[in-house]
DRENTI-606883 format. One record per residue (C-alpha): y, x, z. Coordinates in steps of 0.02 Angstrom, whole numbers, always signed. Layout:
{pt {Y X Z}}
...
This chain:
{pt {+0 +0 +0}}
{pt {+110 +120 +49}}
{pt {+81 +237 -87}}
{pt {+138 +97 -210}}
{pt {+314 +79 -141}}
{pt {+385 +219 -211}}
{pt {+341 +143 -361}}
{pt {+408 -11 -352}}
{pt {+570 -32 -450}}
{pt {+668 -130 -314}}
{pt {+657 +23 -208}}
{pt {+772 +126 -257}}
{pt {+903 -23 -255}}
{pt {+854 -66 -68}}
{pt {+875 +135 -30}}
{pt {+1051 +127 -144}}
{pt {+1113 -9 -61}}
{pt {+1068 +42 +115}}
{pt {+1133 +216 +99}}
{pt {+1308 +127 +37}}
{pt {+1314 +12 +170}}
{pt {+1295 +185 +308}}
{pt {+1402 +268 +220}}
{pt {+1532 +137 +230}}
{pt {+1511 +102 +432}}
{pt {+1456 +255 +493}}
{pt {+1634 +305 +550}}
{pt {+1667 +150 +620}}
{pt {+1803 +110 +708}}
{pt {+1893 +229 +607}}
{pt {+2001 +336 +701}}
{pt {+2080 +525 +686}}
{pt {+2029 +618 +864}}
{pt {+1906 +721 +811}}
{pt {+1834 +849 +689}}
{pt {+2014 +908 +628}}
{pt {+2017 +742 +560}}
{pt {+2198 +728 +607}}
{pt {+2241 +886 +529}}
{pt {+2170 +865 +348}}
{pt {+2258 +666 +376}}
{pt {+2417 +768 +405}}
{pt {+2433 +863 +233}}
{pt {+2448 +708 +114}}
{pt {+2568 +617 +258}}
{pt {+2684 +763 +240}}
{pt {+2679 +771 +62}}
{pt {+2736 +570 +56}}
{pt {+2861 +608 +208}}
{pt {+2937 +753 +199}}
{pt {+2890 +822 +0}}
{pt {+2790 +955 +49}}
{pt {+2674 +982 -91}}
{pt {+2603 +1151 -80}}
{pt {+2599 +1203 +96}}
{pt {+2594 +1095 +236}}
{pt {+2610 +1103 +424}}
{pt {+2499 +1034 +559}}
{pt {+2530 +901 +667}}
{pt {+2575 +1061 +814}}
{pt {+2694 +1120 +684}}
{pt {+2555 +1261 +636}}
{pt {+2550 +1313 +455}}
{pt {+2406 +1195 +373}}
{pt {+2262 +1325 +335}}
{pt {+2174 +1206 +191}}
{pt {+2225 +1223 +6}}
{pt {+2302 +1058 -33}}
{pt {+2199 +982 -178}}
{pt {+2123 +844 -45}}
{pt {+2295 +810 +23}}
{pt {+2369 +769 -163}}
{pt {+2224 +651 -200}}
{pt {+2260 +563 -52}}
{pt {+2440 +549 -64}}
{pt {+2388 +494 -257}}
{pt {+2287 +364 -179}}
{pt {+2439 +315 -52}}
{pt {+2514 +261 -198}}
{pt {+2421 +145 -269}}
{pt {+2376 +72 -107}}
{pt {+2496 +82 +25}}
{pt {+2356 +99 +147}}
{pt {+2333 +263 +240}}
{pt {+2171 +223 +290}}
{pt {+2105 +199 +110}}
{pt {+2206 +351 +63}}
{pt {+2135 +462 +190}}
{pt {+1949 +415 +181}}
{pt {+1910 +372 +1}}
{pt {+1879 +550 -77}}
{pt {+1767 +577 +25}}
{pt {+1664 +411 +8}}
{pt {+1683 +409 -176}}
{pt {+1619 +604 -195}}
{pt {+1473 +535 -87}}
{pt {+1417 +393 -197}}
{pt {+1455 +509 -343}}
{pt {+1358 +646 -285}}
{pt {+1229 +504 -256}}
{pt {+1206 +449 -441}}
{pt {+1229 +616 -501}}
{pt {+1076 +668 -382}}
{pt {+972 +524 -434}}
{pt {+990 +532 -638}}
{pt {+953 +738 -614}}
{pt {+799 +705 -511}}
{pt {+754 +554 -631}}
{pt {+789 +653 -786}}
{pt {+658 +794 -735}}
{pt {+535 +728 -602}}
{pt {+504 +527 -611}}
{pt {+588 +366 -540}}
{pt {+474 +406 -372}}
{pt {+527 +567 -347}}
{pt {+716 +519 -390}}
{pt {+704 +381 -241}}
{pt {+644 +516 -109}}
{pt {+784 +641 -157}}
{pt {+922 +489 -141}}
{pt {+836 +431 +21}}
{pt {+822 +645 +88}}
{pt {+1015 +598 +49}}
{pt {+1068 +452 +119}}
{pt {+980 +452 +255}}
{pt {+978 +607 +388}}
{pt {+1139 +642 +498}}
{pt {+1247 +714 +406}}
{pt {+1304 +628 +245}}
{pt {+1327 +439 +313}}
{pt {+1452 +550 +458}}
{pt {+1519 +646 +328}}
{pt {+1549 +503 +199}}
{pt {+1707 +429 +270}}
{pt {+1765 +553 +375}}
{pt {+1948 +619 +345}}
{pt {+1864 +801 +297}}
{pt {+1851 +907 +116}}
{pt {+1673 +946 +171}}
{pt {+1590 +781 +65}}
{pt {+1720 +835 -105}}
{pt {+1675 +1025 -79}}
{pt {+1480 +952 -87}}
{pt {+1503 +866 -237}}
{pt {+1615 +1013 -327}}
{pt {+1458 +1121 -279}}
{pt {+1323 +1007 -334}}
{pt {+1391 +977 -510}}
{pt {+1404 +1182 -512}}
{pt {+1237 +1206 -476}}
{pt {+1150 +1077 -574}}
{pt {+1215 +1133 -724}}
{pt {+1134 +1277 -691}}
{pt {+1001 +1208 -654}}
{pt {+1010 +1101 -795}}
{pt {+1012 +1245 -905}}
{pt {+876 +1331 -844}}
{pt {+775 +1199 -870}}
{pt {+829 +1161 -1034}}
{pt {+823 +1332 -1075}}
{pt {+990 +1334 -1166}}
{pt {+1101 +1451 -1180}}
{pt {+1292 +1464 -1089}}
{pt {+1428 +1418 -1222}}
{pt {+1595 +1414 -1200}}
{pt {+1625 +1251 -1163}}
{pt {+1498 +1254 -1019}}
{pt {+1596 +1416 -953}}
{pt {+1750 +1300 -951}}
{pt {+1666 +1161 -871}}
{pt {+1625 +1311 -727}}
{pt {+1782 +1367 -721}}
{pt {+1867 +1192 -689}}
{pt {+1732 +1156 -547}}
{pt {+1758 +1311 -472}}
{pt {+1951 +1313 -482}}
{pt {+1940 +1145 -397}}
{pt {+1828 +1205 -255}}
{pt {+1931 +1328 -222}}
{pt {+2096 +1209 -206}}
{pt {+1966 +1115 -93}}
{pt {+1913 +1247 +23}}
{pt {+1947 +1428 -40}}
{pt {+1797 +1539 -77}}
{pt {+1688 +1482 +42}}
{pt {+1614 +1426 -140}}
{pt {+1572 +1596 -163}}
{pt {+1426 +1620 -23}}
{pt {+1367 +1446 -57}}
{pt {+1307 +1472 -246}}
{pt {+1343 +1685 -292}}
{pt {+1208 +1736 -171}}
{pt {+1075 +1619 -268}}
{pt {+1132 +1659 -448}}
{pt {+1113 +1858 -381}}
{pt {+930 +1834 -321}}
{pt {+868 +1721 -474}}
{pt {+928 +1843 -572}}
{pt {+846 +1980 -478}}
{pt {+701 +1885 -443}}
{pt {+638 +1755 -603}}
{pt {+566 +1896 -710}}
{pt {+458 +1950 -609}}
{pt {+392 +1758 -528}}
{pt {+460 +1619 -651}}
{pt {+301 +1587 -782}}
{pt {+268 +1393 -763}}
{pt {+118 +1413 -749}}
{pt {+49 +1536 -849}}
{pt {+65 +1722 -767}}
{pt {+66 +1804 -956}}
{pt {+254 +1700 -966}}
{pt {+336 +1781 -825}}
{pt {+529 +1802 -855}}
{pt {+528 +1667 -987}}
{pt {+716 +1590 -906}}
{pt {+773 +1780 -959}}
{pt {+678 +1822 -1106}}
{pt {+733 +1669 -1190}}
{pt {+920 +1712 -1156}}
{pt {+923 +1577 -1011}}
{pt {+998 +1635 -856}}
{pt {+1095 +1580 -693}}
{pt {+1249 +1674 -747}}
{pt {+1382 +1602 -852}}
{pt {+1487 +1771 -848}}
{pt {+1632 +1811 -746}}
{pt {+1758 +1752 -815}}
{pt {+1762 +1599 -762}}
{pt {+1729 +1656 -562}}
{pt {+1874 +1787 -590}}
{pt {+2008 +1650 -658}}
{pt {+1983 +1541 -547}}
{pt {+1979 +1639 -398}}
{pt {+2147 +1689 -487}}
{pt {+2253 +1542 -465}}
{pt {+2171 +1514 -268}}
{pt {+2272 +1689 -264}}
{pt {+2438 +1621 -326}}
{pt {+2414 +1493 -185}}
{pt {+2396 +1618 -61}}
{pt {+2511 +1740 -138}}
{pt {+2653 +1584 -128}}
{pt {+2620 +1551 +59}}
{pt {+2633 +1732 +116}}
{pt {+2792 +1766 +14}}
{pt {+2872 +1574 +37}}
{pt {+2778 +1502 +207}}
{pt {+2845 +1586 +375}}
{pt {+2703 +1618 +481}}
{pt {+2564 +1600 +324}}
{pt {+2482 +1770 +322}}
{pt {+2451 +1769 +520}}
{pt {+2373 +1591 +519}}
{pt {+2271 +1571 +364}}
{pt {+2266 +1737 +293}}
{pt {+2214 +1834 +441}}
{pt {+2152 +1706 +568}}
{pt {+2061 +1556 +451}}
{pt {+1980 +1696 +348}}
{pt {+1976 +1872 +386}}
{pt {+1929 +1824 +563}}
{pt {+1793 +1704 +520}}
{pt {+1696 +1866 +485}}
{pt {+1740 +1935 +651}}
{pt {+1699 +1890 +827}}
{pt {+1884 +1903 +933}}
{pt {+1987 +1725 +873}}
{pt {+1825 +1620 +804}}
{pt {+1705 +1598 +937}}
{pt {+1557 +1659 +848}}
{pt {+1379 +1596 +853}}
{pt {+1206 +1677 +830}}
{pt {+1129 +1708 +676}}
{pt {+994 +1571 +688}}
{pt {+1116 +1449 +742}}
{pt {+1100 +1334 +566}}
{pt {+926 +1352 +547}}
{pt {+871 +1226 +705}}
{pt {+1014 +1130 +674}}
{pt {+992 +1099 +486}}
{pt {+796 +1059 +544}}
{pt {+862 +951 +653}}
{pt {+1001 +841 +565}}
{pt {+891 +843 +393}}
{pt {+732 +784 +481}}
{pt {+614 +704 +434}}
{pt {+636 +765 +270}}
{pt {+650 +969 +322}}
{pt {+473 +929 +385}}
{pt {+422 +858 +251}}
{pt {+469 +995 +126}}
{pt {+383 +1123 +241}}
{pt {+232 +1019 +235}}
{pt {+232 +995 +55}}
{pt {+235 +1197 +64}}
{pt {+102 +1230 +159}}
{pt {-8 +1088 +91}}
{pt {+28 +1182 -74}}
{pt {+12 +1354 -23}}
{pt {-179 +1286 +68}}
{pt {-228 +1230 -103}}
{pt {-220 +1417 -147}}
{pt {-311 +1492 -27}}
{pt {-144 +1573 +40}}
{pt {-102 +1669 -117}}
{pt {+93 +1676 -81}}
{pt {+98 +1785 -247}}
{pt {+27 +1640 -348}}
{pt {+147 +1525 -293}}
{pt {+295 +1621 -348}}
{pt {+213 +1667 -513}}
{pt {+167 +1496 -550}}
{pt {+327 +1417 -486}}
{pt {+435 +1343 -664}}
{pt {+626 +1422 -662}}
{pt {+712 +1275 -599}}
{pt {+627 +1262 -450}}
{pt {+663 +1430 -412}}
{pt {+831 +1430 -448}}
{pt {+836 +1274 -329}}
{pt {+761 +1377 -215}}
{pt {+885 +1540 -226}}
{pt {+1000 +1391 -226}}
{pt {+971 +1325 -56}}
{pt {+890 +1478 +47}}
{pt {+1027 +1611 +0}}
{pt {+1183 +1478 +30}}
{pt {+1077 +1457 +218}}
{pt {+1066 +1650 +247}}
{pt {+1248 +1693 +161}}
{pt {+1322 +1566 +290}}
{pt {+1221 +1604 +416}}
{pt {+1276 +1807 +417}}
{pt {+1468 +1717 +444}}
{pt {+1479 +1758 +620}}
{pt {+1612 +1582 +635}}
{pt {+1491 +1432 +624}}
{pt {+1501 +1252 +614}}
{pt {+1360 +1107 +560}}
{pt {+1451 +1041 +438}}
{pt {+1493 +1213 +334}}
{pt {+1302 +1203 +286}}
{pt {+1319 +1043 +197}}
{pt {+1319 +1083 +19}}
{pt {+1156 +1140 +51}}
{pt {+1079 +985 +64}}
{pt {+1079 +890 -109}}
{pt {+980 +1051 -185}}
{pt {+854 +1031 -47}}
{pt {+845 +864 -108}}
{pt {+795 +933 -275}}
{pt {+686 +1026 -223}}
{pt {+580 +875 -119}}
{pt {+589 +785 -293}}
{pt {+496 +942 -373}}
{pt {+393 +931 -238}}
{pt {+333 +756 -265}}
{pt {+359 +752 -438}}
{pt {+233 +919 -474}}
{pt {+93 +817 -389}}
{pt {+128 +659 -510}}
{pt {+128 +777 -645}}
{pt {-33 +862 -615}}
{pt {-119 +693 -561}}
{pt {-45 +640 -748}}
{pt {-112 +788 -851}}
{pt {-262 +821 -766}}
{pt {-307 +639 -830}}
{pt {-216 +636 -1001}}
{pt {-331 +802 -1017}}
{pt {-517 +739 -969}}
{pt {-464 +586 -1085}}
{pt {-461 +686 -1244}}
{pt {-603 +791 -1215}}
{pt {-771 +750 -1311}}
{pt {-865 +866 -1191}}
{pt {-954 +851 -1027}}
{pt {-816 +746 -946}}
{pt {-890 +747 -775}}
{pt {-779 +902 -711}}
{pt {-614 +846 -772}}
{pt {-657 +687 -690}}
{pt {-680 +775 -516}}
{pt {-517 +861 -535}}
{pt {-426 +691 -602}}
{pt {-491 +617 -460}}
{pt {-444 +748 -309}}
{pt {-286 +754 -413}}
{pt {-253 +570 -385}}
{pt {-308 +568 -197}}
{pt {-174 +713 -200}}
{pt {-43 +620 -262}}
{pt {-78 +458 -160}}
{pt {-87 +564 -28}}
{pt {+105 +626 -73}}
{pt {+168 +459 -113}}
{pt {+118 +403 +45}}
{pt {+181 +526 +168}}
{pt {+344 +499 +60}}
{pt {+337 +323 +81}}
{pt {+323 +361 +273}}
{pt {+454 +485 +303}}
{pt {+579 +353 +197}}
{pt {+543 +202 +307}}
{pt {+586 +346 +461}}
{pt {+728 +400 +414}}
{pt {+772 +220 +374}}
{pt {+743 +170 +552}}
{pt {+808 +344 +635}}
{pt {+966 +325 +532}}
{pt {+1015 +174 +536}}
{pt {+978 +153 +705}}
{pt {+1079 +304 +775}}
{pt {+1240 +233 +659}}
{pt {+1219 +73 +724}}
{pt {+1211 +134 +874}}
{pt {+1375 +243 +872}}
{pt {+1437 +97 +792}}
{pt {+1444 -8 +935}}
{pt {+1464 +128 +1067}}
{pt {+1618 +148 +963}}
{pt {+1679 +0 +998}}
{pt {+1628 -42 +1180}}
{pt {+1700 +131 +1225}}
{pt {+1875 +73 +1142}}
{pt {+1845 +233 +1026}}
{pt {+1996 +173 +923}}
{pt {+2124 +155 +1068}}
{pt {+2242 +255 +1010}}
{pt {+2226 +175 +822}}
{pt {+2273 -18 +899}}
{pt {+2385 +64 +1030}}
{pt {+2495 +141 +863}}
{pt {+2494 -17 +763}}
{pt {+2549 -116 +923}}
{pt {+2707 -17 +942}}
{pt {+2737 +8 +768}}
{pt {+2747 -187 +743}}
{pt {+2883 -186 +896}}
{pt {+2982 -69 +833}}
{pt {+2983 -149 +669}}
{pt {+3006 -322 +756}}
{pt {+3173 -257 +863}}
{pt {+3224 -100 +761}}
{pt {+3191 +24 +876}}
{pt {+3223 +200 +854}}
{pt {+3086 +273 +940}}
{pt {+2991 +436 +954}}
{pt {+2821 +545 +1037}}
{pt {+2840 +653 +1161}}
{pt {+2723 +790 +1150}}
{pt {+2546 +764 +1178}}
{pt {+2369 +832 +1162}}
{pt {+2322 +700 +1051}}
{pt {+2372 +763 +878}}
{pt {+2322 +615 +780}}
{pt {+2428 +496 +886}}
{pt {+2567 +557 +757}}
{pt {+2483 +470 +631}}
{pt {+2468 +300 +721}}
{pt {+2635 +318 +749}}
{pt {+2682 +388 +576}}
{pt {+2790 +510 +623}}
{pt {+2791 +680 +577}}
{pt {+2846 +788 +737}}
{pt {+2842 +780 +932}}
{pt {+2980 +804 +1040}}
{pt {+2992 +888 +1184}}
{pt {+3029 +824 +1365}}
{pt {+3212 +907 +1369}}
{pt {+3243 +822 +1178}}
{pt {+3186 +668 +1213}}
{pt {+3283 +646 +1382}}
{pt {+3426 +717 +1295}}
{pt {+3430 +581 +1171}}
{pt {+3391 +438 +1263}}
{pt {+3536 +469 +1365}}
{pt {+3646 +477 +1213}}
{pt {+3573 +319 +1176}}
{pt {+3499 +379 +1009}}
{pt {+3317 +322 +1055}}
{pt {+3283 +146 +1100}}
{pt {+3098 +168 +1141}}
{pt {+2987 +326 +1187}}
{pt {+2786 +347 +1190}}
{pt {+2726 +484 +1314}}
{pt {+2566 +486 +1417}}
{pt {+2537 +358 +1560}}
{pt {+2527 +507 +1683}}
{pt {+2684 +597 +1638}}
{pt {+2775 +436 +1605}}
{pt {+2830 +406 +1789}}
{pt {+2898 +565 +1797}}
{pt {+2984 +561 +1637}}
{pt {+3052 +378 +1685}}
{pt {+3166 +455 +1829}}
{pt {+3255 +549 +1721}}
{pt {+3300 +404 +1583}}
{pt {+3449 +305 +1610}}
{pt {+3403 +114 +1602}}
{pt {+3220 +147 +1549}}
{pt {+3085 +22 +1610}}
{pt {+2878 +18 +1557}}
{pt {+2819 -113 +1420}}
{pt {+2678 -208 +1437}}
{pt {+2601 -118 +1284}}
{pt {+2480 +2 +1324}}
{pt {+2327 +84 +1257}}
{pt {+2173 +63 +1325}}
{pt {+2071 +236 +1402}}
{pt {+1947 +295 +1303}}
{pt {+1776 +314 +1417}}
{pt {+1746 +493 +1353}}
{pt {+1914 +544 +1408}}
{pt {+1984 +455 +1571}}
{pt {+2141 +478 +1588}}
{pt {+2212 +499 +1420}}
{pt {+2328 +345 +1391}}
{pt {+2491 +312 +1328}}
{pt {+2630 +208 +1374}}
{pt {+2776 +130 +1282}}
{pt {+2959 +161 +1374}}
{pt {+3089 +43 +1319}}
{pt {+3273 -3 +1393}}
């Protein structure tokens, strides 16, 4: 029964439409006060407020560290709109379903409609991309720019064409945009695989026939596209940077030296231990990280061990998918600055690689019949092997069919889950708490303004762009240039004494039950 389900054409819809409907809620109820989320929101807010197109500040008046490709879309998207919210989280949900079809027609194209519904599922559904999908970050755009990098290399090797110019452009423009994304953190997520398949695929890349080893290379297939296009558009990311150190005060100290020469140190970045991705990506990929090392193992069994055989048997694309995945892990990994989310990319070409895993057994269960079919000789052999061929694949299918109804239930369970913890836990205090003063101010034409505090995403509910400082704000609200002031409930008392005719509105936002104690008050006359 469950073997069948894969096959079954109203699976992959079901799968589609759940992995939409996570992606959509999983962030739910949306809010900016955590992940940097309030700094990346801050880029395309300045660039509607204030005109700041190319370099931005953060919400603590630090230079913004991020190239500001995101930050344009969004204000793009602002608009059209006129809803920050949309404007803020739609890149990233539309590179998600994007990165979704384009995951599912390249799975489809080379390994089966079964094999194409496991790698959307290995997608959809583990930790990472429903959290990722709406959340006000580059990392889901940066996956996509990455993806579409890598599969047409992939798609090339396969096809066993050769690069042409207009696939060197197409390179070029995908890497210039990464790099307006995120800088060259591109660099160690795809250069360290292109190095070791071409180190690597003459001497193990045959499909299937040893005497055919280095057929990608002989054939005048490679990974490589040249350099030019890695050259030029690591070119105009150094224009960017060249602009902010000559044009930004304070640029070279905060992104040149601090967001990237220190990520490579261990003094500003707290750093983390070189296995620190490895457990976690086991972790927030499971089941389907199991299920690829089971597929492995299963497969290296049916060899008596031979770990040579493997290799030399393995057809180029898988490898590459391989070099792919593996080397972006260890590049990242050597990066003594760490984070979960930096080894994201990684994931759609691990779920690939689970679609050549499923989709080799369907193919030998195929041939292996096809083969005993046309033979006029004693057909009772090629029958045994169809047969343990077919319990093989079955076998496959099944344990598929198993770890997608899992990571059904594990996923959507733990986002439901935040879901409504989200909401008991008033998770989006601060987001009602802004809108609620924003609709009195507009409602009595208050001049108002934030004194500073540690929440830097209250800006945002507030839409300003800057904080003011005790000293500032007493200062003007005795010249009677303010008519209302937000500042925390526990300084506001203090603040209060020192405010000529100031008394505490009603309107308050409700604490947060992962951090007591951090509310805000409205002060009016």
């Amino acid at each position: 029964m469950l073997e069948h389900l894969l096959q079954n054409k109203r699976t992959v819809w079901i799968v589609a439409g759940i992995t939409i409907l996570l992606f959509l809620i999983a962030n739910l109820p949306w809010q900016l006060d955590d992940y940097d989320q309030a700094k990346q929101a801050f880029t395309s807010f300045e660039m509607i407020k204030e005109g700041r197109w190319f370099y931005q500040q953060t919400p603590r008046e630090h230079v913004a560290t991020k190239p500001p490709l995101i930050g344009w879309i969004s204000a793009g998207l602002f608009a059209l709109t006129r809803s920050w919210d949309v404007a803020w989280r739609l890149p990233s949900l539309l590179a998600a379903i994007v990165l979704s079809i384009f995951l599912f027609r390249s799975a489809t194209s080379a390994y089966g409609t079964s094999a194409a519904a496991i790698a959307l599922g290995a997608f959809g559904f583990n930790l990472l991309s429903p959290r990722l999908a709406t959340l006000v970050r580059t990392d889901m755009p940066l996956a996509l720019v990455i993806f579409l990098i890598g599969s047409l290399i992939w798609r090339k090797i396969h096809k066993e064409e050769p690069w042409r110019s207009r696939d060197r452009f197409y390179i070029f423009a995908l890497l210039t945009i990464a790099m307006l994304i995120k800088g060259p953190i591109v660099y160690a997520l795809l250069l360290p695989g292109i190095a070791l398949f071409q180190w690597r695929a003459p001497a193990v890349t045959g499909v299937g026939d040893p005497g055919q080893g280095g057929r990608a290379l002989q054939n005048g297939v490679s990974a490589w596209c040249g350099w030019w296009p890695w050259i030029a558009s690591l070119g105009i990311f150094l224009l960017w940077v060249i602009g902010g150190i000559l044009f930004q005060p304070g640029f070279f100290d905060e992104v040149v030296v601090r967001e990237f020469a220190a990520r490579f140190g261990e003094t500003i970045h707290r750093p983390q231990p070189l296995y620190f991705y490895l457990p976690h990506l086991l972790h927030k990929f499971a089941p389907w990280s199991a299920l690829i090392i089971v597929f492995a193992i299963v497969d290296l069994h049916s060899r008596n061990w031979r770990l040579r055989s493997v290799f030399r048997e393995m057809s180029p694309e898988t490898f590459w998918l391989l070099c792919w995945s593996v080397s972006g892990l260890v590049a990242m990994s050597l990066i003594p600055s760490k984070r979960v989310d930096r080894i994201f990319p990684i994931i759609p070409p691990l779920c690939l690689l689970l679609a050549a895993q499923v989709g080799k057994c369907a193919a030998c269960s195929h041939g292996s019949v096809s083969r005993s079919s046309a033979s006029n000789l004693d057909l009772t052999p090629h029958r045994r092997v169809a047969t343990k061929n077919e319990a093989a694949r079955s076998r496959i299918y099944r344990w598929s069919s198993v770890a997608l109804i899992l990571s059904i239930l594990i996923t959507g369970g733990y986002t439901i889950f935040k879901v409504i913890s989200g909401y008991r836990n008033h998770r989006d205090a601060l987001v009602v708490f802004g809108r609620d003063v924003r609709h009195e101010a507009e409602a009595h034409h208050w001049r108002y303004e934030v004194v500073s505090a540690k929440d830097e995403g209250l800006l945002l509910y507030l839409r300003k762009t800057y904080f003011i400082d005790r000293d500032r704000a007493v200062a003007e609200w005795n010249r009677g240039n303010l008519d209302a002031l937000v500042a925390s409930t526990e300084k506001a008392p203090a603040l209060m004494r020192d405010l000529q005719g100031a008394a505490l509105s009603q309107l308050k936002s409700n604490e947060r039950r992962e951090e007591q104690g951090r509310a805000y008050s409205l002060i009016t006359h």
